[in-house]
C-alpha positions in Angstrom: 76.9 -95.7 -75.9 73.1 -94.6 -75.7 71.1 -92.6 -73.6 68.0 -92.6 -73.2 66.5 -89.1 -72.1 62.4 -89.1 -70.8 63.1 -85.2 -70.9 61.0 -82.1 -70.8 59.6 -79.7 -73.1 62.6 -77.7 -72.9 64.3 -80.1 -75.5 62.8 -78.8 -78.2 61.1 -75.7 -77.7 62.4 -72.2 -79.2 64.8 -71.3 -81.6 67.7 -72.7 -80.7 70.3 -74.8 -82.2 71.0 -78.5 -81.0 74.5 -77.6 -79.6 73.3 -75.0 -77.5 70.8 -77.3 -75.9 71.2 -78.7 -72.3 71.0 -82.2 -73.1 73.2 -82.0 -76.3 76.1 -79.9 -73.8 75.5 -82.5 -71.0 76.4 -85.0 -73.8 79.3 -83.7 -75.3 80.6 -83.6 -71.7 80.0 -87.5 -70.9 81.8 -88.5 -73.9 85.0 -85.8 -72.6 84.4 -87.9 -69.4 83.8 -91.4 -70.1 86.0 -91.3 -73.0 83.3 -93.3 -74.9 80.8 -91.6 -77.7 77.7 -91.2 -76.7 74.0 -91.0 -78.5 71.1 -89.4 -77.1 67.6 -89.9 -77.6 64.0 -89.4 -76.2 61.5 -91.3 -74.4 58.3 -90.5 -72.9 58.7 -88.3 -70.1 55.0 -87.6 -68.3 53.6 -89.5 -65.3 50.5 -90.9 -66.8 49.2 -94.0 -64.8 50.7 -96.3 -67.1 54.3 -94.7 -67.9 56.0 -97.8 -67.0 54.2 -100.0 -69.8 55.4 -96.8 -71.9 59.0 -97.6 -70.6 58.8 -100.9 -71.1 58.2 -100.0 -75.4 61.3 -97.6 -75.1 63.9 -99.8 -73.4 63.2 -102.6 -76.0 63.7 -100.1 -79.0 66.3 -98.4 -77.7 68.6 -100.8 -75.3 69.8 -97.6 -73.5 73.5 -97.6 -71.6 71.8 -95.1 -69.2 68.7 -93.1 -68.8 68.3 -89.6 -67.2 64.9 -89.3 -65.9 63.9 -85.2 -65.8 60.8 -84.5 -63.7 59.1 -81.3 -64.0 57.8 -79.3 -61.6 55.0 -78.1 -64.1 53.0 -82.0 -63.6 52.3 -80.9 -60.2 52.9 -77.2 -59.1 51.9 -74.8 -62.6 48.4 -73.3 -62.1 46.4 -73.7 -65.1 43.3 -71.8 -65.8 42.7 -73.8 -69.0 42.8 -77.2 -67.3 40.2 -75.9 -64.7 38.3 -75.0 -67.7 38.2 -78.2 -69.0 37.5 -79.7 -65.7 35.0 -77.5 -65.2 30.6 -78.2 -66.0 30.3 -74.9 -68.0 29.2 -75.6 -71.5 32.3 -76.3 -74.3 34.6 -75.4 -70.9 36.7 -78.6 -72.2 36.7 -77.1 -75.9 37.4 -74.1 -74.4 40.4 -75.0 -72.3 42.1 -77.1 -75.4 42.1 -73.9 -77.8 43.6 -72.1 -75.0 46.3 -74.4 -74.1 47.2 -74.6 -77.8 47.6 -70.9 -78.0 50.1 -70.8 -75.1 52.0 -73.6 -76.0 52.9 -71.3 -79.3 55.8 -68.8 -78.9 53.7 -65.6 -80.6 51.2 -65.8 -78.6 52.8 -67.5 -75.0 55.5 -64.7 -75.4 53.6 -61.7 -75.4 53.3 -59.7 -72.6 49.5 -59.2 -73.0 49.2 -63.1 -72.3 51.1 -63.1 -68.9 48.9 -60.2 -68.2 45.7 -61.9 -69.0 47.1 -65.0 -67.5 47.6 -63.0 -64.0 43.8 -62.2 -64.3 42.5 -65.3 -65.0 44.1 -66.8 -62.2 43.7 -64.0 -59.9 40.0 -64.1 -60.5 39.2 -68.4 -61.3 42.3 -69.9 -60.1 43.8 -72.6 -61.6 44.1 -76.9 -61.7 47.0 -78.8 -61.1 47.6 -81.4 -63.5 48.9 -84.0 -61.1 49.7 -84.4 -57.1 52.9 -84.6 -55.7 52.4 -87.7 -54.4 50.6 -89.4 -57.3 53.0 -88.0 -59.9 55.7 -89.3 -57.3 54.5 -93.1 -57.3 54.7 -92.5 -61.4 58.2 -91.6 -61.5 59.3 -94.9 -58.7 57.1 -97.5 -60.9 59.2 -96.2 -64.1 62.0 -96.3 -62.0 61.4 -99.8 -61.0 61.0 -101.0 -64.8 64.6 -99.8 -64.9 66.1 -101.1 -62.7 65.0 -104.4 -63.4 67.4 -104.2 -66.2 70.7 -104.3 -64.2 72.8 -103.4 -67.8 71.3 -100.0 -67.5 72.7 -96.8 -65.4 70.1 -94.7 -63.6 70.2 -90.7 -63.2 67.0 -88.5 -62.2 66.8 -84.8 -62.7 64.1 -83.4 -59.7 61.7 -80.7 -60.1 63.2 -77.2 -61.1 61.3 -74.1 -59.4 59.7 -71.5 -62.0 58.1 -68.1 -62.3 54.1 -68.1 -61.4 52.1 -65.3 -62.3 49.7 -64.8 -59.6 49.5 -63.7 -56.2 52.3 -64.3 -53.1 49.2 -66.8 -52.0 49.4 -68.7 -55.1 53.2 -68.4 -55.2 53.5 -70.0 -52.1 51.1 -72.9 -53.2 52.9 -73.8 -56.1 56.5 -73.7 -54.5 54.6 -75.9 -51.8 53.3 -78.7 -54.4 57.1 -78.5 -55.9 59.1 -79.0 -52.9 56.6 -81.6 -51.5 57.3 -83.4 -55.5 61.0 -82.5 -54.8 61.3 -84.3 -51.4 58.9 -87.4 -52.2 61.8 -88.4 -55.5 64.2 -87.6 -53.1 63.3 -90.1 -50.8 62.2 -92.7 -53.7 65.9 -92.4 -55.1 67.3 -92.6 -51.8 65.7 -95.8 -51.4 66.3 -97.5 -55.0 69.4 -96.2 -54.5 69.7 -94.3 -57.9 71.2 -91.0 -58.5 69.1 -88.0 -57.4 69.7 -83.9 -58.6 67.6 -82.2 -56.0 66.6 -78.3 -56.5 65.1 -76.3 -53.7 63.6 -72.5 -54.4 66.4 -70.9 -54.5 67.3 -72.3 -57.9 65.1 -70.6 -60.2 66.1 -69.5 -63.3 66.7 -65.3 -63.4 65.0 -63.7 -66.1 68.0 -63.1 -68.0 67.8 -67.1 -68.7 64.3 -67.4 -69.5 62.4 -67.3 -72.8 59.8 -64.5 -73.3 57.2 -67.3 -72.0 59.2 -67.2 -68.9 59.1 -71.0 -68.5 61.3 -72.2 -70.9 65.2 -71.6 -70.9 67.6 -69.6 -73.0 70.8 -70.8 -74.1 72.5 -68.9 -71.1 69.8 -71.0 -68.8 70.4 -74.6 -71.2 74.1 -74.0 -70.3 73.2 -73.8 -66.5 71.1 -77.1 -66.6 73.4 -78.9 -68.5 75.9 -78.4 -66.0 74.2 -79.7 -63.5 72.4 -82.8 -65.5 76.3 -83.8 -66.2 77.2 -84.1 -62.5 74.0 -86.4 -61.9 74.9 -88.3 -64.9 78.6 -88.5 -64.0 77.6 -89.7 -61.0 75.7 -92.4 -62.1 77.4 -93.4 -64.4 80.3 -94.2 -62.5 78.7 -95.6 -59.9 77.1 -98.2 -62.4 80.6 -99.0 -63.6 82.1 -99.4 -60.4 79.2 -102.0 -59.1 79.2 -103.9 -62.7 83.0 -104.1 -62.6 82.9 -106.2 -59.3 
């Protein structure tokens, strides 16, 4: 059996090994449950206006059993002083905003302290852009969705948008928690209505520090073991439910 995972960066990022890894664990687990083996492999996992032509390329190379959908609450609620850079008039801002999200993206420099304290400053002082909108990012998701489910052979699991740690003020706090929740709801009500399996988190579900990597985004193996016992229920779920209506 295959899955097909449009994941996050959390897949791959630190120094971890594969079995520690939430998808890898969630795996394991379906294969305990479903009595079948299981294979699991990536897809493109970003709302860009045309993910579902994306899709449409990984369906045909893969022809997936199931696919978890993850949405992130970083497309629509994580404040980004080098995106408003780039989207910003001042001379070489875009140049500017690249080098600086390359930086971050690497763990010696996005795990230093010094970089959350700059980051606290920037944003404190410039603000930051939002890659996406709620609703925008929303409409994404459903259209890859909808490429799906036109392919009745294929179960259907989504994974909503996970709260995380802002550095900035309670104002910007509250913002960001406001774009995620609004995210949060709008698949909600999508999955609700395709009738596909939905794992909704509200604010009360971030991730302690004592999960977190020093960037304080991404997860430890103590916070991979968390997710991935939530992503099984989801995919349980759906999973059974596919079998039950295909069995009819």
């Amino acid at each position: 059996m295959k899955l097909l995972r449009l994941g996050l960066s959390d897949d791959r990022y630190g120094d971890l090994e594969t079995s520690a890894r939430s998808w890898h664990i969630a795996q394991t687990r379906l294969e305990e449950a479903s009595g079948e083996p299981w294979e699991t492999v990536f897809g493109p996992s970003w709302p860009y206006p045309d993910w579902a032509e994306r899709l449409e390329s990984s369906l045909d190379e893969h022809s997936p059993d199931m696919v978890m959908v993850c949405c992130a609450a970083y497309w629509v609620a994580y404040p980004s002083a080098p995106l408003k850079a780039s989207r910003s008039r001042i001379p070489l801002g875009g140049r500017l905003g690249g080098v600086a999200r390359d930086l971050a993206r690497r763990p010696v420099f996005g795990d230093r302290a010094l970089v959350h304290a700059a980051r606290r400053l920037v944003l404190g002082s410039a603000g930051g852009a939002f890659h996406r909108e709620p609703v925008e990012a929303s409409k994404s998701v459903e259209s890859a969705l909808r490429v799906i489910l036109q392919r009745e052979e294929i179960a259907v699991a989504v994974r909503g948008p996970l709260p995380f740690r802002v550095d900035g003020s309670r104002k910007l706090i509250a913002v960001c928690e406001a774009r995620r929740s609004a995210f949060n709801d709008s698949l909600a009500a999508v999955c609700s209505r395709l009738h596909v399996e939905y794992l909704p988190y509200g604010p009360q579900d971030v991730h302690p520090m004592t999960e977190l990597l020093g960037d304080r985004i991404h997860v430890n193996e103590a916070g991979h073991k968390r997710r991935a016992d939530q992503e099984f229920g989801v995919m349980e779920r759906a999973w059974n439910s596919h079998v039950h209506a295909t069995s009819r």
